[in-house]
Residue frames as qw, qx, qy, qz and C-alpha x, y, z in Angstrom:
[[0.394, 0.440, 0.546, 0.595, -56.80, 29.12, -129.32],
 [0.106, -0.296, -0.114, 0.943, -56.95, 32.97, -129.81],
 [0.450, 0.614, 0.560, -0.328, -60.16, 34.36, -131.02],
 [0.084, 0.725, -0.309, -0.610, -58.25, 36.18, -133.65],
 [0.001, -0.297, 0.890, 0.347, -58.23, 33.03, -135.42],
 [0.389, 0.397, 0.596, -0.580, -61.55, 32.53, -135.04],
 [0.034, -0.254, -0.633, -0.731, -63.81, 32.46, -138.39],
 [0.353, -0.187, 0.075, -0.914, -66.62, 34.64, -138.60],
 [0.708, -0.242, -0.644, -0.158, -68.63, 31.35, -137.72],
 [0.627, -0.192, -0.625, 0.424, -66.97, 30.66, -134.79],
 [0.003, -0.115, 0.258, -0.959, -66.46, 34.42, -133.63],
 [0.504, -0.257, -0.256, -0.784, -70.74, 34.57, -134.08],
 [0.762, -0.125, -0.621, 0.134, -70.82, 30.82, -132.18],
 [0.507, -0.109, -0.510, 0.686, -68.75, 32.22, -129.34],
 [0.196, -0.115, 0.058, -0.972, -70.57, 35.67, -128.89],
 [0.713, -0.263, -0.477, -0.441, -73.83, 33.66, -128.72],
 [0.723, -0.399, -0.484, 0.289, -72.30, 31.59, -125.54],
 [0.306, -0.949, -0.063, -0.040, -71.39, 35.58, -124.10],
 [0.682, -0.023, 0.058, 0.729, -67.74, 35.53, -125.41],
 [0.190, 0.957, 0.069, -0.209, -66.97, 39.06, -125.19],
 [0.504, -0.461, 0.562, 0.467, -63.49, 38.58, -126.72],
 [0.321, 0.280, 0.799, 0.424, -64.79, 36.97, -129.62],
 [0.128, 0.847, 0.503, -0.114, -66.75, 40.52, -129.84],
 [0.119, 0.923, -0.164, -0.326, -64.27, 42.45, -129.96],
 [0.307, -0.324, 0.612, 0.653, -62.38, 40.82, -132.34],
 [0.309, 0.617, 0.705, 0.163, -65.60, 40.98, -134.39],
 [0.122, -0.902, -0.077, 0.407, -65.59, 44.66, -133.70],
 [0.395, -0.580, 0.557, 0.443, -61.64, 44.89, -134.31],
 [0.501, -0.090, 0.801, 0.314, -62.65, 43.07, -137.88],
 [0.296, 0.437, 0.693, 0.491, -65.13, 44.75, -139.16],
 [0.213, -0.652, -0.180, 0.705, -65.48, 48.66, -137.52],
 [0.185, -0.468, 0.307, 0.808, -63.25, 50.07, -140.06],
 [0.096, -0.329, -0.806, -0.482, -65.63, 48.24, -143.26],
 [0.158, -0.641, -0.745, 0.098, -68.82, 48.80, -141.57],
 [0.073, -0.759, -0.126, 0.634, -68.22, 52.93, -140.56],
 [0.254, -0.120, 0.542, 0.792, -66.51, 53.15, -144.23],
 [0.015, -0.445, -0.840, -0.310, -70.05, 51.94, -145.89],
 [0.131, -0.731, -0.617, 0.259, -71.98, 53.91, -143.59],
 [0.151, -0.615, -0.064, 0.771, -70.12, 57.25, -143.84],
 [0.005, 0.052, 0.642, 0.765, -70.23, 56.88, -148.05],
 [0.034, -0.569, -0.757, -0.319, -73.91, 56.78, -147.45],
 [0.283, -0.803, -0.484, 0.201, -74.38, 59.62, -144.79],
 [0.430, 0.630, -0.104, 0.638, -71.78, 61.80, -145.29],
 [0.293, -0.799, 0.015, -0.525, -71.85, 62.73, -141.99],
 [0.536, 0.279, -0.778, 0.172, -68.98, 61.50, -139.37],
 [0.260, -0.070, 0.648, -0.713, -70.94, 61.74, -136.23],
 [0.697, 0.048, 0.073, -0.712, -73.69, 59.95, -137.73],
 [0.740, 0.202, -0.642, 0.019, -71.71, 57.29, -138.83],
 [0.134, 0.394, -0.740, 0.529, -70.46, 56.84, -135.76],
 [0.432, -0.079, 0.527, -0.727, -73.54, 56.40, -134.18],
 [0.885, 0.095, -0.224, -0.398, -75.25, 53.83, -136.57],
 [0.473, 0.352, -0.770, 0.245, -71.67, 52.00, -136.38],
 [0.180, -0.346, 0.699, -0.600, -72.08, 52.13, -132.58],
 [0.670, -0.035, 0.314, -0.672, -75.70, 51.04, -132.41],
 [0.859, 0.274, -0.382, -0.203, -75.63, 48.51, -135.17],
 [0.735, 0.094, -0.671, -0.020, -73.09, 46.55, -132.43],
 [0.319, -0.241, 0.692, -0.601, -74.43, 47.34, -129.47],
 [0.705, 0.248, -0.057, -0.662, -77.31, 45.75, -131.39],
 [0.722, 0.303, -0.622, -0.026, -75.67, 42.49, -132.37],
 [0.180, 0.314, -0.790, 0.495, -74.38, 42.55, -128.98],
 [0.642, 0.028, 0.191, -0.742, -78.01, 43.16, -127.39],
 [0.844, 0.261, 0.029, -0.468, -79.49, 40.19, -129.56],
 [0.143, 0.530, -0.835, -0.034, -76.26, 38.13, -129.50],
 [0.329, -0.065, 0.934, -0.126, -77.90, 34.86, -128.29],
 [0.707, 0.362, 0.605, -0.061, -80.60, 34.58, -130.41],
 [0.081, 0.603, -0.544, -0.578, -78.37, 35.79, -134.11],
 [0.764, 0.253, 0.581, 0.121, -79.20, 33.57, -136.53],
 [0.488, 0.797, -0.118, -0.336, -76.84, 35.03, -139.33],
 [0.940, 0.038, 0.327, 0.093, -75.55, 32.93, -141.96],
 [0.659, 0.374, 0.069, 0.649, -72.82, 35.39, -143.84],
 [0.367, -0.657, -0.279, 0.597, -71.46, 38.05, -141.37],
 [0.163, -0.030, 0.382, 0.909, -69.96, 40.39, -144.49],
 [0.088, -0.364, -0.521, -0.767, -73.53, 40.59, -146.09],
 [0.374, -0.724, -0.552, -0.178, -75.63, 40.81, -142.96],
 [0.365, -0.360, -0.008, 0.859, -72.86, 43.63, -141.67],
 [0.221, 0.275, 0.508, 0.786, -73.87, 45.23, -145.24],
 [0.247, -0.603, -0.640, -0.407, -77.51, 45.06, -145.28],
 [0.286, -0.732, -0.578, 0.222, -78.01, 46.09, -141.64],
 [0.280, -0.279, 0.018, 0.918, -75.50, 49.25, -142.09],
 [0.117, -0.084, -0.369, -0.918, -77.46, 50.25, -145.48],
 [0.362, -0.581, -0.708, -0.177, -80.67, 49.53, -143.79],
 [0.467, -0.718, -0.243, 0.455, -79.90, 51.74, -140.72],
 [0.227, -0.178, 0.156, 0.945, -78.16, 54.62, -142.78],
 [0.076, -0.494, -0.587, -0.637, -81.62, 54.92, -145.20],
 [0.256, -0.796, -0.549, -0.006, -83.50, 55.29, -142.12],
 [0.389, -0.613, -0.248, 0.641, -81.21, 57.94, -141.08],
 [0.093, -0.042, -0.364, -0.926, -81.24, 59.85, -144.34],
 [0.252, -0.654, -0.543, -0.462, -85.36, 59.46, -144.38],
 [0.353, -0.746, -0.516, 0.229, -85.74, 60.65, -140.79],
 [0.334, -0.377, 0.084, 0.860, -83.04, 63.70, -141.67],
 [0.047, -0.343, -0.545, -0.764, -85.19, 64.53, -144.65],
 [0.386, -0.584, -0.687, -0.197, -87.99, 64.23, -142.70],
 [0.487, -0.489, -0.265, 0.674, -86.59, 66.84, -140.26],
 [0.276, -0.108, 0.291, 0.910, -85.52, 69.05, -143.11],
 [0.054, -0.456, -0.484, -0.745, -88.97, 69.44, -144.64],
 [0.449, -0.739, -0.455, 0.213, -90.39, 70.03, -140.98],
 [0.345, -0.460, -0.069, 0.816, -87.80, 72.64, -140.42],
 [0.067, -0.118, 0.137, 0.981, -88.93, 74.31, -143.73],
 [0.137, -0.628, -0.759, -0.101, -92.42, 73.93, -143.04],
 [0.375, -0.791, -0.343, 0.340, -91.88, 75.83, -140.02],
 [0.360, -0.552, -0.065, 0.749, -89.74, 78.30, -141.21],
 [0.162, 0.446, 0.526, 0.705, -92.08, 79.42, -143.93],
 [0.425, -0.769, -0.391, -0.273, -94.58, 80.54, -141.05],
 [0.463, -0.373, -0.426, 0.682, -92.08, 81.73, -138.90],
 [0.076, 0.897, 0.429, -0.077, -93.20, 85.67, -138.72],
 [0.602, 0.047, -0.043, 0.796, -89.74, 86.62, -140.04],
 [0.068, -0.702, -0.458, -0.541, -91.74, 90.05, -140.95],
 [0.529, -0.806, -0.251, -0.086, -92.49, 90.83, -137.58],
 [0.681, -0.283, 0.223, 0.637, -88.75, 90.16, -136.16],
 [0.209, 0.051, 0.128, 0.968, -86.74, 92.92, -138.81],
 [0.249, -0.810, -0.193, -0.495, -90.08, 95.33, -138.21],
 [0.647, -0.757, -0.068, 0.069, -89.29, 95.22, -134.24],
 [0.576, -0.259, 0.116, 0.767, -85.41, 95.21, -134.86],
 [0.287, 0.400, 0.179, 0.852, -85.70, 97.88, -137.51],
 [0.305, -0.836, -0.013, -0.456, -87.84, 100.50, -134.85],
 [0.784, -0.450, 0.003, 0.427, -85.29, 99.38, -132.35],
 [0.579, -0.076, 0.165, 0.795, -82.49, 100.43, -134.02],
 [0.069, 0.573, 0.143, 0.804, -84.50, 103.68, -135.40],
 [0.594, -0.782, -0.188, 0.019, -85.00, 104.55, -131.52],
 [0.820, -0.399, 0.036, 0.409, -81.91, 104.01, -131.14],
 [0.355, 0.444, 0.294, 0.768, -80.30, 106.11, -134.17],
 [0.044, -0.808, -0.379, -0.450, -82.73, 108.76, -132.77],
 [0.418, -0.898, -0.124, -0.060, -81.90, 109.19, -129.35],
 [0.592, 0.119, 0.096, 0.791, -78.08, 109.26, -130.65],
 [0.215, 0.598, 0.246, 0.732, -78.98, 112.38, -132.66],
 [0.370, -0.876, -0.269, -0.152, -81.38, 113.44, -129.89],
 [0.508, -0.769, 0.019, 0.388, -78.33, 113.42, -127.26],
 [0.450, -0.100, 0.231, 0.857, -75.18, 114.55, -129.83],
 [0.008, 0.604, 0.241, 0.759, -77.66, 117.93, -130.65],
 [0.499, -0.863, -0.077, 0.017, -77.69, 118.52, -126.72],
 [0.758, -0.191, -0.013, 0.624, -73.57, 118.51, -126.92],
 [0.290, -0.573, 0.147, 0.752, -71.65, 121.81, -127.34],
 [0.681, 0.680, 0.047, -0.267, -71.41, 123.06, -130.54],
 [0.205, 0.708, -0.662, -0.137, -67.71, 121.95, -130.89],
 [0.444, -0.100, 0.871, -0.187, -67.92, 119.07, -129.25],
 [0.650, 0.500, 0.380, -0.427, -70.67, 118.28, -131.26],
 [0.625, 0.700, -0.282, -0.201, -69.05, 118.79, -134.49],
 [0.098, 0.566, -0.816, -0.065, -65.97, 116.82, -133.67],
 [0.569, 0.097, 0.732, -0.361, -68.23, 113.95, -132.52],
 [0.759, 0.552, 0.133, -0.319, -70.12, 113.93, -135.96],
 [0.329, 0.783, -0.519, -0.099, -66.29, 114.36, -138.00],
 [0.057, -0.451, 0.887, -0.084, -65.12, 111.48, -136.22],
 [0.410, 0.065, 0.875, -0.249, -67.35, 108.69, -134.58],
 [0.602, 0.606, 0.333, -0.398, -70.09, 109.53, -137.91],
 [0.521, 0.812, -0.235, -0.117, -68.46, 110.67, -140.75],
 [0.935, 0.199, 0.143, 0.255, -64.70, 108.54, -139.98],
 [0.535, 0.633, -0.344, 0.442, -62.03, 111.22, -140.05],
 [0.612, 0.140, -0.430, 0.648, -58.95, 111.47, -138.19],
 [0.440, -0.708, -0.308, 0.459, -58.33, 113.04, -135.13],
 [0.476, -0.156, 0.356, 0.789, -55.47, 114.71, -137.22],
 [0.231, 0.292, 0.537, 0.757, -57.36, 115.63, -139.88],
 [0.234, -0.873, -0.423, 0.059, -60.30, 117.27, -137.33],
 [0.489, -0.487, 0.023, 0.723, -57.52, 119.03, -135.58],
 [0.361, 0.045, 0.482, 0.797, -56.64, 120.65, -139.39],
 [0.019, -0.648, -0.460, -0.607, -60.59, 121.78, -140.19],
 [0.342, -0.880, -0.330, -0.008, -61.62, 123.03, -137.31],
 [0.515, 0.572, -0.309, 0.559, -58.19, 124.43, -136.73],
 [0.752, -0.582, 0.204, -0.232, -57.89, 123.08, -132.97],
 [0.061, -0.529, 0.836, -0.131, -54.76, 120.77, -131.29],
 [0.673, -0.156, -0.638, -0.341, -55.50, 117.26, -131.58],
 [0.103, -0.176, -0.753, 0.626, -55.49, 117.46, -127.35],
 [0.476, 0.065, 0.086, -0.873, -58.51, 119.67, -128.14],
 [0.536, 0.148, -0.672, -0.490, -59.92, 117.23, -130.40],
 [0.328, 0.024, -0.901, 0.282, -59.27, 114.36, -127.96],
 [0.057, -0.242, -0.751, 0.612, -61.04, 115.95, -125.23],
 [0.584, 0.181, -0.148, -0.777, -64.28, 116.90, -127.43],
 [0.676, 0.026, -0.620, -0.397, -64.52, 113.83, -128.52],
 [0.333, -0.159, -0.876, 0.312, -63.85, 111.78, -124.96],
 [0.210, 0.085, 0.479, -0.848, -66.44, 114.17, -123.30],
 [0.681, 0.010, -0.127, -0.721, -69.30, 113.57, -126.17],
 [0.641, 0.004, -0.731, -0.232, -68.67, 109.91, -125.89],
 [0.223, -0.008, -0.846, 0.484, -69.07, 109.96, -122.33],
 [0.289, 0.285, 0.265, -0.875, -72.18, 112.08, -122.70],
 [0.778, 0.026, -0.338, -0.529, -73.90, 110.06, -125.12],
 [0.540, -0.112, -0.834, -0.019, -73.05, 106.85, -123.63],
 [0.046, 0.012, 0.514, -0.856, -74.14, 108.53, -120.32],
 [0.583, 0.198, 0.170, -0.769, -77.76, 109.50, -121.38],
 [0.762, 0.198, -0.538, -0.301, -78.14, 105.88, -123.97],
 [0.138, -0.186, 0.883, -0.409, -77.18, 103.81, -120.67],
 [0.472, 0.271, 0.428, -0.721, -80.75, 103.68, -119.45],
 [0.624, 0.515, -0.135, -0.571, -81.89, 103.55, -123.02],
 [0.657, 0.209, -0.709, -0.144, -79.90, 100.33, -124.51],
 [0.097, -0.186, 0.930, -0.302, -80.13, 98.63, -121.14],
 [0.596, 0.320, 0.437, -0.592, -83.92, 98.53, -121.98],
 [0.571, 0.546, -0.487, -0.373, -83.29, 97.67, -125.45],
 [0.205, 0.295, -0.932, 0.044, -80.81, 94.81, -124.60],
 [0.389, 0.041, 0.739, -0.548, -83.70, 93.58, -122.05],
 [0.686, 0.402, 0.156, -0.586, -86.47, 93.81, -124.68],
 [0.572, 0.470, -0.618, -0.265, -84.58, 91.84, -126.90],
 [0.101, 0.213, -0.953, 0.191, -83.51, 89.08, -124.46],
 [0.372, 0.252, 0.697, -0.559, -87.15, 88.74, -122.86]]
């Protein structure tokens, strides 16, 4: 006789004497009901998954001494018994998390980033007011201010080969002298 034919009696009977067959057609019978229930209650498919899982490793675990007398309602009960706890212990996370992230010293964190970044801004300025004075200006027209090469070329009334090579020299001169300077940054931030 195939366990598939099994009633949930028997299937619960036969798991009790270490049928693992008769488990997984228990499984195979009631998975798809049992994750359904759970997910309407959690909303969450990796959580279902895991009550599903536990709830019959759990049956499987405690399989010899089972004393259940309607498999549907004691499938039910344990699912919505084991989802509550997982919505109270997820609440119970959530108001920890904003406990803690009332006192976190957010304050402190955009003060230290904002004098970061005004260091940083500064010793920009500092090195593009050591550049030429062309250089300098195409550097501001472009990489600051957003116009075209083209349209530099036009005010300053230079080729845009000039242009180019103002502008690749200041960016190799500021990123030259700000090396040093954001590798210490990038540190202070990671440490």
């Amino acid at each position: 006789m195939s366990v598939s034919t099994f009633t949930d009696s028997e299937l619960l009977q036969a798991i009790q004497q270490n049928d693992e067959k008769a488990f997984a057609e228990l499984f195979r019978r009631y998975w798809k009901k049992v994750h359904h229930l759970t997910y309407k209650s959690v909303r969450s498919e990796e959580a279902a998954q895991e009550i599903v899982q536990d709830l019959f490793i759990s049956l499987w675990n405690k399989r010899a001494s089972l004393a259940i007398h309607h498999l549907p309602s004691y499938l039910y009960s344990a699912v919505k018994n084991r989802a509550l706890n997982y919505i109270a212990s997820q609440t119970t996370q959530k108001k920890h998390w904003d406990y803690y992230k009332r006192f976190i010293p957010v304050q402190d964190v955009v003060t230290e980033n904002d004098v970061e970044v005004n260091e940083l801004l500064g010793a920009i300025e500092n090195e593009i007011e050591h550049l030429p004075e062309k250089t300098k200006k195409v550097f501001k027209l472009n990489i600051l201010e957003g116009h075209s090469i083209t349209d530099i070329a036009h005010t300053l009334n230079l080729s845009e080969k000039a242009i180019q090579y103002h502008l690749t020299q200041s960016i190799k001169k500021v990123r030259f002298h700000l090396k040093n300077f954001i590798l210490v940054l990038l540190l202070a931030c990671l440490g």
